[in-house]
Each structure stands twice: as C-alpha cells, then as structure tokens.
PLY file of the C-alpha trace (Angstrom):
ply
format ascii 1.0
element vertex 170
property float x
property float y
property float z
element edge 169
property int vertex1
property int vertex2
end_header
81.71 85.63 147.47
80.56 87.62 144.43
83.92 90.16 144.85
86.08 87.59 145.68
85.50 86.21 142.07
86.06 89.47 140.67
89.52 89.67 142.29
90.41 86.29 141.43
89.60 87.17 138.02
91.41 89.92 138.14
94.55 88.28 139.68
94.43 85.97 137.12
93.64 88.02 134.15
96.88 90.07 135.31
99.16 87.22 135.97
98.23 85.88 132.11
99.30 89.42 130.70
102.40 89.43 132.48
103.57 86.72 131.21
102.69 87.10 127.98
103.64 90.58 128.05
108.00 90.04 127.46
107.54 87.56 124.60
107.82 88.24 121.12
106.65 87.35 117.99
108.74 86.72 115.02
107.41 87.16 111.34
109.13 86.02 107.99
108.69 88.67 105.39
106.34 86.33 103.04
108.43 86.07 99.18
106.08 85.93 95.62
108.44 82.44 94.95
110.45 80.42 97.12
114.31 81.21 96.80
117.70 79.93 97.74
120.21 82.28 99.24
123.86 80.53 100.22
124.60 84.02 101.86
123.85 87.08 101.55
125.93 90.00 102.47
123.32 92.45 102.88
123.25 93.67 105.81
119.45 92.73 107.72
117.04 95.59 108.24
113.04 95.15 110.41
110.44 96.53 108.49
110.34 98.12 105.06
113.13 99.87 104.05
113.51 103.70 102.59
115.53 104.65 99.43
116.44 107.96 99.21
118.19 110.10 96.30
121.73 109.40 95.71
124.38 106.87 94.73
123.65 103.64 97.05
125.33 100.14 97.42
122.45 97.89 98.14
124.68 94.60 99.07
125.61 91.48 97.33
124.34 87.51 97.32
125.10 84.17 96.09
122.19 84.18 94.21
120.77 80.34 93.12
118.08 80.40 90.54
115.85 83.50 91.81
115.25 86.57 94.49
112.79 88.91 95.72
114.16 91.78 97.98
111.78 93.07 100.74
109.88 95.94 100.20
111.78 99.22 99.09
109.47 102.89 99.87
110.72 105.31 97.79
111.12 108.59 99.45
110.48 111.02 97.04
108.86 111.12 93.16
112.30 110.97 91.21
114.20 108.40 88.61
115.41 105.34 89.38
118.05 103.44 87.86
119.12 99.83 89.62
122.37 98.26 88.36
125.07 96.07 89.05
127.63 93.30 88.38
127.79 89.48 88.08
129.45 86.26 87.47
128.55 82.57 87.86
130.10 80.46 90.61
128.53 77.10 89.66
131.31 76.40 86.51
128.31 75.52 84.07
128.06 77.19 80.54
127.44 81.33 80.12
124.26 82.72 81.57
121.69 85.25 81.81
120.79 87.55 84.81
117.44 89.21 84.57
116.51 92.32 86.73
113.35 93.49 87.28
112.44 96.62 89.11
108.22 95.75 90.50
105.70 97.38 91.97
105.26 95.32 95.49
102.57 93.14 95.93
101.33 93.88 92.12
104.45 92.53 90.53
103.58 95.15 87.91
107.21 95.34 85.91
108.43 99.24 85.78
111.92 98.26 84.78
113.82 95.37 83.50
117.27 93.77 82.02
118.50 90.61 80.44
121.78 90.20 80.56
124.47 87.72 78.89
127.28 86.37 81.18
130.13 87.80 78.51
132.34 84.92 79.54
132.43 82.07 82.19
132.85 83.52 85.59
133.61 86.95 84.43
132.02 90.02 85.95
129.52 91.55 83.73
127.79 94.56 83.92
123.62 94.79 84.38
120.98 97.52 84.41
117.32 97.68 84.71
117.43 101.10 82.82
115.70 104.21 84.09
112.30 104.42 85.56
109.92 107.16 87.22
108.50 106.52 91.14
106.48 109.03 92.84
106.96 109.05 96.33
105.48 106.30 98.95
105.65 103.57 95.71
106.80 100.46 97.16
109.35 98.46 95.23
111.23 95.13 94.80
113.86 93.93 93.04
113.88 90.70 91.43
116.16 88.38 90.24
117.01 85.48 88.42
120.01 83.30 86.90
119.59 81.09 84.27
121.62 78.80 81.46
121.76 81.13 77.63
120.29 77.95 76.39
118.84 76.21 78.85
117.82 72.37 79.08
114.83 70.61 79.82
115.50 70.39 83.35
118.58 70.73 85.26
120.31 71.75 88.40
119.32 75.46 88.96
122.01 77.84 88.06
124.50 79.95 91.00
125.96 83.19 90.67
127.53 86.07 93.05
125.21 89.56 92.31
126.35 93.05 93.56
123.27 95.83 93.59
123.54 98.98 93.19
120.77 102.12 92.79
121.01 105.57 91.56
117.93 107.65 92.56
117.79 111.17 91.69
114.43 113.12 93.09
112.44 115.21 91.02
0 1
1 2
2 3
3 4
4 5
5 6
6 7
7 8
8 9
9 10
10 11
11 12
12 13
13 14
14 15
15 16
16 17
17 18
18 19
19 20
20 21
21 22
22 23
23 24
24 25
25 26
26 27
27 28
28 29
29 30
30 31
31 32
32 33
33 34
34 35
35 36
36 37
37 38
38 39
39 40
40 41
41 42
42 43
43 44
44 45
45 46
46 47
47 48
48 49
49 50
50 51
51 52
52 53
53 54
54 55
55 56
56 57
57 58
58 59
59 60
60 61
61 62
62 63
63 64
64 65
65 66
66 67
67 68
68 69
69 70
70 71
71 72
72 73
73 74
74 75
75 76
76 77
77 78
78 79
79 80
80 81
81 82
82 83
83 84
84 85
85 86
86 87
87 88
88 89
89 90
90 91
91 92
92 93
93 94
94 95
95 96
96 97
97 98
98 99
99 100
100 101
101 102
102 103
103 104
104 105
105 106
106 107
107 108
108 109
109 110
110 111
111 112
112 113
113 114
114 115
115 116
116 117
117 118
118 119
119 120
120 121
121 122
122 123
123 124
124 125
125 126
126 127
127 128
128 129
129 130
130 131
131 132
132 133
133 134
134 135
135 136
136 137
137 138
138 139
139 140
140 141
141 142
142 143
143 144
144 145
145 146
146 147
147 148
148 149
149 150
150 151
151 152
152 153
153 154
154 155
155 156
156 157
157 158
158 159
159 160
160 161
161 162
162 163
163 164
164 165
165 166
166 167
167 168
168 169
C-alpha cells in the first residue's frame, strides 16, 4: 500500500507539471509614473535593451503629458548625446518638452533639456546635451509635455516625439 502511494504521488506530481509546464507568464515592465501613450511607433523589444556606439533612431510616440522608456544597458563607457524633434498635436498654446537622460531605478538626472515649442505645431529641435556612461549603466529616457505657461489645472498636453541617440565609446 505504502508504494502504491508513492506512485500515485508521483503520477500526480507529474501530471501537475505537465500542465503547468506550456503556460506562460506575462510581466508589465513596472513605470516610475503612470503614462498615456496613443501609439507608439517603436518597435517592442523583451527584456532590457542594449545601446551600442553609433548614430541610432530610437522610434517615435504620441506622447500625452509624460514617458519613461524601459531600461537602456549601455554597452560600452563612452558619451552619450539623446536628441530629437517635436510638435504638439492637441492645437493648445506653445509648449515645452523636457528630456531627461536617468540612471534606472535611481532616477539620478545625468542629462537634461527644456525645450520651447518655437511655434504651434511646428517641429522643433531637442537635446539632452552630452553625458559620460561607463559600460553596464542602465538608462531611461524621460519625457514630458507641458503648456509655456501653464494653468492651474487643465487637460494634459499631446505631442508627436521622434528620439534619436548618438553614442560614441571611449
């Protein structure tokens, strides 16, 4: 009686990982702030994702109010410059994009830029500026659109963002 409870076990131990064994779990990448995206055109990537040296397009969003990319390793120790172009979509009055280039998980600020819309729905350029990474740092880019003089409270603010980086290694 004693073995056939030890096979039964068995069977059924085995039968549970079997079943459990094709299913997968999903996980959403956790973000410092909520955000809105109405699309993105970034293309999706699992994991963390490496930047090397060189001239790279990052993607582009319809940003509304603020973003936090996922989690950028850097390859190598090098310079970093992250830059770009935008224009409002939402018809309200001229705004400000600010870039920041942080350390993930410490939202330490290494880089940063505040820029002014130079006319309603025109393309204007942005840059964070240059900043030194050693290799393995883990980045993000964050940003945010808001009014040039903002009110008290108010609808948050929409605009289309292109990102760019220029990394050149040590």
């Amino acid at each position: 009686m004693e073995n056939f409870k030890k096979r039964l076990y068995a069977l059924v131990l085995a039968c549970i990982m079997c079943i459990g064994l094709p299913t997968t779990v999903f996980a959403e990448e956790k973000t410092e702030e909520p955000s809105t995206l109405s699309s993105v055109t970034v293309s999706p990537r699992a994991g963390t994702e490496t930047w090397t040296p060189g001239n790279h397009y990052v993607g582009s969003m319809n940003l509304t109010s603020e973003n936090i990319s996922p989690v950028k390793t850097m390859s190598t120790s090098g310079n970093l410059y992250v830059y770009g172009y935008y224009h409002t979509i939402d018809g309200g009055s001229r705004a400000v994009l600010t870039t920041e280039v942080r350390r993930a998980y410490t939202k330490t600020v290494l880089a940063s830029s505040y820029e002014v819309e130079d006319a309603i729905g025109q393309s204007t350029y942005y840059s964070t500026g240059w900043t030194h990474v050693n290799a393995g740092d883990q980045i993000q880019i964050y940003t945010d659109i808001s009014s040039v003089n903002p009110p008290s409270s108010g609808p948050y603010r929409q605009a289309f963002v292109e990102i760019w980086y220029y990394f050149e290694a040590d």
